[in-house]
C-alpha positions, 0 to 999 in steps of 0.5 A, a space after each residue: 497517476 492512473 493505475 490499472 490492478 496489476 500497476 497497483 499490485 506492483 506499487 504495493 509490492 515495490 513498497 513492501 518489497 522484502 529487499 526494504 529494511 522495515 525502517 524504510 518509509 517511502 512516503 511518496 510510494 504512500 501517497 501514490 497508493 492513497 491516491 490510487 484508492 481516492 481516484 477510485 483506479 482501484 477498489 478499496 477492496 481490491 487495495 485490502 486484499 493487496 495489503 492482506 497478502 502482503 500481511 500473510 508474507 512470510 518475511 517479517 519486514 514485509 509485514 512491518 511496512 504493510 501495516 505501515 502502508 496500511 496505517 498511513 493509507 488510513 491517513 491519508 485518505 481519510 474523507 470525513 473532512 
């Protein structure tokens, strides 16, 4: 899947949507954000500044998944194997 800054910036906010009860993981929209990153269709930076906007939402649920984004992007593209 080939993602362009504004399709990645959609991705993450459909992920972290407010309208997402924090206990809702979508882990296939995690793995196509991972591998957004991993086939450089975007910056690592540009992912960072992403998820730090979505850090700086005023909703707490917001700020949950986030860091659950964060956490499991980490994860999955992780390189040191």
């Amino acid at each position: 899947m080939v993602l362009s800054k504004s399709g990645f910036r959609e991705l993450v906010e459909k992920t972290t949507s407010p309208l997402q009860p924090s206990s809702h993981e979508d882990i296939f929209a995690f793995c196509e954000i991972s591998d957004s990153i991993r086939a450089k269709c975007v910056t690592p930076q540009y992912a960072v500044q992403e998820l730090k906007q979505r850090l700086t939402h005023t909703n707490p649920n917001v700020q949950i998944v986030a860091l659950s984004v964060r956490k499991n992007v980490m994860t999955f593209t992780d390189t040191s194997s």
